[in-house]
N, C-alpha and C positions, 0 to 999 in steps of 0.2 A: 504494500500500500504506500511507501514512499513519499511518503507527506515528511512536514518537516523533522526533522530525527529518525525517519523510518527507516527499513530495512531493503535498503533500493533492488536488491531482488526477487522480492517479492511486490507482484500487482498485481491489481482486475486484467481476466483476460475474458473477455465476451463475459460469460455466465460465474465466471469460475475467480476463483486468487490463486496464485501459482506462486511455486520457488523456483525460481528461474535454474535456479544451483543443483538441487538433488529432483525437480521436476515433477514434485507431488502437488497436487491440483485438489481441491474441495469448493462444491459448489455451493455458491451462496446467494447467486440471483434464480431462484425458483420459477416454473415456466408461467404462474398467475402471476407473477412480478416482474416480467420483460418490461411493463409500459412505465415501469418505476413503482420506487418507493415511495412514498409521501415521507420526508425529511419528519422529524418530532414525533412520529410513530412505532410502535411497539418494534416492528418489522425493520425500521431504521436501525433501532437502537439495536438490535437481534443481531443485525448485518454486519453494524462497525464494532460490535461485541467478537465475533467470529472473526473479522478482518485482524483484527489484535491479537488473538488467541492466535491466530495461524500465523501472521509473521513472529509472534516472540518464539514460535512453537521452532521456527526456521528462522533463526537469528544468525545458528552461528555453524548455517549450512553452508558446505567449501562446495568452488566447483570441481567436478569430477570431470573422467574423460567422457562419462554417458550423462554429463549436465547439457541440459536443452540450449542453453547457450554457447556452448563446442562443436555443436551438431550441426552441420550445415545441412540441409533438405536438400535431397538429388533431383528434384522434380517442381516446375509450376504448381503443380497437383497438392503434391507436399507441403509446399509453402503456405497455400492458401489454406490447408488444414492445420496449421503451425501456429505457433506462439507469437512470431513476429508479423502478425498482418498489421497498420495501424493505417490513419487515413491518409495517410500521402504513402507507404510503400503501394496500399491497396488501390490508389489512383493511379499509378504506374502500371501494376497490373492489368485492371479494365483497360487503359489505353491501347495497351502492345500485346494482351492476351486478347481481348476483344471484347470480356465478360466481366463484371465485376467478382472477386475471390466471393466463396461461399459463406452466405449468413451479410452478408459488407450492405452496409445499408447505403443504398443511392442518395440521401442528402450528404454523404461524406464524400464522394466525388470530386475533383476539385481539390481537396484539401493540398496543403504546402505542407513541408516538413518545416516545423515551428522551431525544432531544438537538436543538439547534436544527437537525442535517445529517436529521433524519428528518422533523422536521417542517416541513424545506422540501420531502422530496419528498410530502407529505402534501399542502402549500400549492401544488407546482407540479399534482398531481393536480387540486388546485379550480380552478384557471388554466386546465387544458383540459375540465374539465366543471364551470361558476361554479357551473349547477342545483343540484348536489350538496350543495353550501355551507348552503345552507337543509335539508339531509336529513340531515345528522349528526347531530340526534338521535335514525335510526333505529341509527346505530353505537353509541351507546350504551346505547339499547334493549337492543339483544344481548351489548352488551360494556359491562355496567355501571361499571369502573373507568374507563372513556372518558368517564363524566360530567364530572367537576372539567375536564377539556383544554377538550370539547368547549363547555362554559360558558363559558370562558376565549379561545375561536378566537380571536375579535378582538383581542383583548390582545396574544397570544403572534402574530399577524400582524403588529401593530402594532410589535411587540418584533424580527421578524425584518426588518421592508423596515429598519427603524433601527439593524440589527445590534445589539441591546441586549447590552451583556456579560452583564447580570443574566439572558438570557431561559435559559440551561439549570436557574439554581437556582431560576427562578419554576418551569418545566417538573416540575423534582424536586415541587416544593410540592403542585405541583397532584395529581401519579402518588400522593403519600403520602396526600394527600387521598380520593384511589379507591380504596385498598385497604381 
């Protein structure tokens, strides 16, 4: 859940909270609660109750060589079944796969990779299909504020294998640039 102090591997994935590290999953958005929770509700309180429990549970989980985050997915298919969809790898996808990944709700479309944790899964997306790499300027054919990023890949890759502190305020530069 990754809030301030949190345990940054562990978060919300679709339905579920996950440890990124040992890759055990428990689900806590139940299928009457897809359309949300009402905030200040028993079922609130239920939710951010178990969201605790389950990251202090996986605090001081290491990664491994079969942690989900080592794993790279051999396949589109895979990917979009995967831990790392979020709404800009997942706009990359629809663009160059032709479909939005499964479950991907069509008002996220569009979206930009906001921070360097989006635009690694954007980066782990080009890792399992490199092809792609060369066809981002069909993403921003369709999603013209994608121009300034996708001009910039190299950079902002370069920024991320180097952990750059600077790469989220280059990221803002370039998002203000597209609007």
């Amino acid at each position: 859940m990754a809030r301030g102090g949190g345990v940054a591997h562990v978060s919300l994935h679709d339905r579920d909270i996950v440890c990124f590290h040992c890759g055990a999953r428990d689900r806590v958005i139940h299928d009457d609660q897809r359309q949300g929770i009402p905030i200040n509700s028993p079922a609130w309180a239920g939710f951010i109750a178990h969201g605790i429990a389950f990251e202090k549970a996986h605090a001081h989980c290491l990664e491994t060589e079969s942690s989900p985050t080592l794993k790279l997915e051999t396949s589109p298919g895979e990917w979009e079944r995967g831990l790392f969809v979020g709404s800009s790898s997942g706009t990359i996808f629809a663009v160059l796969q032709g479909h939005p990944p499964l479950g991907f709700a069509r008002d996220r479309l569009g979206a930009l990779p906001q921070d360097p944790a989006d635009f690694h899964r954007c980066h782990r997306l080009l890792l399992v299909v490199p092809a792609w790499r060369s066809r981002l300027g069909e993403v921003a054919a369709k999603y013209p504020r994608w121009a300034p990023l996708v001009a910039a890949w190299d950079e902002l890759t370069a920024m991320l294998q180097r952990r750059d502190p600077g790469m989220y305020d280059r990221m803002q530069a370039l998002i203000g640039e597209g609007a």
